[in-house]
N, C-alpha and C positions, 0 to 999 in steps of 0.2 A: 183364555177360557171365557172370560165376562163377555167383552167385547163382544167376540163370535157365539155364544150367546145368547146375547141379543137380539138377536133377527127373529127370537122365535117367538118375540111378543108379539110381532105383525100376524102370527096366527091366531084366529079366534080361541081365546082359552087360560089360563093364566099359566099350566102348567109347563108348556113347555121350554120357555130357559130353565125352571128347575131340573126340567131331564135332561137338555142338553148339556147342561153343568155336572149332570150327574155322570154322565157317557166320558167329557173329559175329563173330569176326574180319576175314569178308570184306565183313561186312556195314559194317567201318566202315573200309574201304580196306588190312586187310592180306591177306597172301596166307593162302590156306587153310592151308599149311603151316606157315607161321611161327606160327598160332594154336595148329592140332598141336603143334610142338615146345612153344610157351610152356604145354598141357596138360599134358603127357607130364612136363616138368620137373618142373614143381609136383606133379604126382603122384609120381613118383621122390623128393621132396622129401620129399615125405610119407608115402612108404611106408619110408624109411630113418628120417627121426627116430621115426617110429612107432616101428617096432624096435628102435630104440638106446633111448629112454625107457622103454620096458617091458619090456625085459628089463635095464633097470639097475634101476627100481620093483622089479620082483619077485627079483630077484636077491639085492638090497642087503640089503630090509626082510622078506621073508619069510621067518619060523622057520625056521631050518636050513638054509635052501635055500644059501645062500654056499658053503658046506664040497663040497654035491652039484652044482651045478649051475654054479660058477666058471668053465667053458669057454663057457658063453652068454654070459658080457662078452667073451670072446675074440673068438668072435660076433659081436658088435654091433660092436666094435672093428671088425672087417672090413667088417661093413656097411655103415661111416660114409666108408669111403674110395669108395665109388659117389659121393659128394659132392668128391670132388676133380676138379676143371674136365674133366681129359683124361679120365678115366676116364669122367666122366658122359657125354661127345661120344660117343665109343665106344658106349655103351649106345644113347645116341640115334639112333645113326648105324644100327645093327643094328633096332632098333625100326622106325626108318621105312624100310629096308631090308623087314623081313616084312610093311608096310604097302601095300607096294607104291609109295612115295614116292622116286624118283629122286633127292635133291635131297642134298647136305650139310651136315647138321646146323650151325647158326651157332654162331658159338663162347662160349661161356659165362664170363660175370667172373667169377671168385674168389671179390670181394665183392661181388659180388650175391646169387650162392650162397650165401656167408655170411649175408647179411643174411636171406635166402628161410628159412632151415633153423631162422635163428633165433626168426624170425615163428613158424615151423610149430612148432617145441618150444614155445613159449608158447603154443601154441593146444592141444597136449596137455596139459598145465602147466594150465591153467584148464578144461578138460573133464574132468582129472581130480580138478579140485576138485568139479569138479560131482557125480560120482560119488561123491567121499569126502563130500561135504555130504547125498547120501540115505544114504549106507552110515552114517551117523554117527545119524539119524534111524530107521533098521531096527536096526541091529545095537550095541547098546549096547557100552562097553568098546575101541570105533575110532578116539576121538580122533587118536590118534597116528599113524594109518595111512593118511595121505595119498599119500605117495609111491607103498604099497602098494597102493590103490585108482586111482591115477593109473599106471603098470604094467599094472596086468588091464587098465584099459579100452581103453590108448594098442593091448595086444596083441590083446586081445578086438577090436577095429575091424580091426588087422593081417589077422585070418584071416578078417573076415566078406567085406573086400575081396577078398582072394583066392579065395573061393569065388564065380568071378564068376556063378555060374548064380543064385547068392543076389540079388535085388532090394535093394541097400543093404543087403546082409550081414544080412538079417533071416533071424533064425536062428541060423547058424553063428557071431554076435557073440554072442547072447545067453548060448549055449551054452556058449562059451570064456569069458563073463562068470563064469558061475555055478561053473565048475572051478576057473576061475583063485583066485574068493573063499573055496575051501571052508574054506584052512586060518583063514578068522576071521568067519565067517557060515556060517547055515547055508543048506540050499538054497532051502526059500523065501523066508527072505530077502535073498537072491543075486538071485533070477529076481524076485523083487517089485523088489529094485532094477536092471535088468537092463530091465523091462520099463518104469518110469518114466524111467530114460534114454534108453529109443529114444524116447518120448514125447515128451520133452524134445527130444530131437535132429529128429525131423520137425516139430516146432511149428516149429522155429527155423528149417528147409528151408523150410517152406511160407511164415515170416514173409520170409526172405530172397527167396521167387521173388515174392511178392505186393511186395514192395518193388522187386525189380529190375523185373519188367515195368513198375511205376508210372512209372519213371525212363524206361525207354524209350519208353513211351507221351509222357512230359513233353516228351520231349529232341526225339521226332518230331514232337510239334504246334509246339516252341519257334518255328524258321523263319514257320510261318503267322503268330504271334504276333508276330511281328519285321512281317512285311509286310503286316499290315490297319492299316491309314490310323488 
């Protein structure tokens, strides 16, 4: 259901993986709603750790920035309480309120949430190695700046999501890529790796929708397969 998806971020707009997620859902006996809200989560999920790993990344590791910029962990600190169960309801509850969705929001585990936020930091955590493995490859003297390069990207994604008219934040990411890296690359080799990361990142889209549909093509013939003699 994730996977396949996904495609629907390449449309201008933010909503539609939430609807597509919402279709299979019903497609395998939940309600469209519940699919909704288990979207909406995940993405909340993901747009808070995003924020909290990249502005701790750039905060932390870039020159000088600690001294000037120390009220963006204030920041993040505040952003990270959208992850606490009630507060997150509340959000949910107002969301599918503007959605037009009558219904209240189910209530949310603790540690489940925990568990969700933790996935999603590791999925920053390893895309920012991704980043720091071409930045290391362009821009000679980067060894050290992993966390720095995992920071730009987790933010650089932050803004390209929120630019919903952007198709998968093409654009508005790359762009936030190449500012965020000036103080330790220069700009083309920001935008050179900027550009092999979105590269990277719709191979892996198109590997992942080419794989989900496989499964569901599999999963719909399985029955026939059960019943020829």
């Amino acid at each position: 259901m994730f996977l396949v998806s996904q495609a629907g971020k390449y449309v201008p707009g933010a909503v539609w993986p939430v609807l597509a997620q919402s279709e299979f859902a019903r497609a395998h006996g939940l309600s469209r709603t519940r699919g909704m809200t288990g979207s909406l989560v995940a993405m909340a999920v993901g747009v808070v750790t995003a924020g909290v790993v990249g502005t701790v990344g750039l905060v932390v590791w870039a020159p000088g920035a600690l001294a000037d910029y120390w009220w963006a962990l204030v920041v993040a600190a505040g952003l990270a309480t959208l992850l606490v169960p009630s507060v997150l309801t509340r959000v949910l509850a107002l969301a599918l309120k503007t959605m037009r969705r009558s219904v209240k929001p189910p209530v949310i585990a603790g540690r489940a949430l925990l568990v969700s936020a933790a996935w999603s930091t590791a999925n920053w955590l390893a895309l920012g190695l991704q980043a720091w493995l071409l930045l290391r490859v362009l821009s000679p003297g980067t060894d050290g700046l992993w966390p720095l390069a995992t920071g730009a990207f987790a933010l650089a994604w932050l803004v390209g999501f929120l630019v919903v008219f952007a198709p998968a934040g093409v654009g508005p990411r790359e762009a936030t890529f190449v500012v965020l890296l000036a103080a330790v690359a220069t700009q083309p080799e920001a935008l050179a790796l900027a550009l092999m990361s979105r590269f990277a990142m719709t191979l892996a889209d198109a590997i992942g929708l080419g794989g989900g549909l496989l499964v569901r093509r599999w999963r719909r013939d399985a029955p026939d397969r059960t019943a020829a003699p």
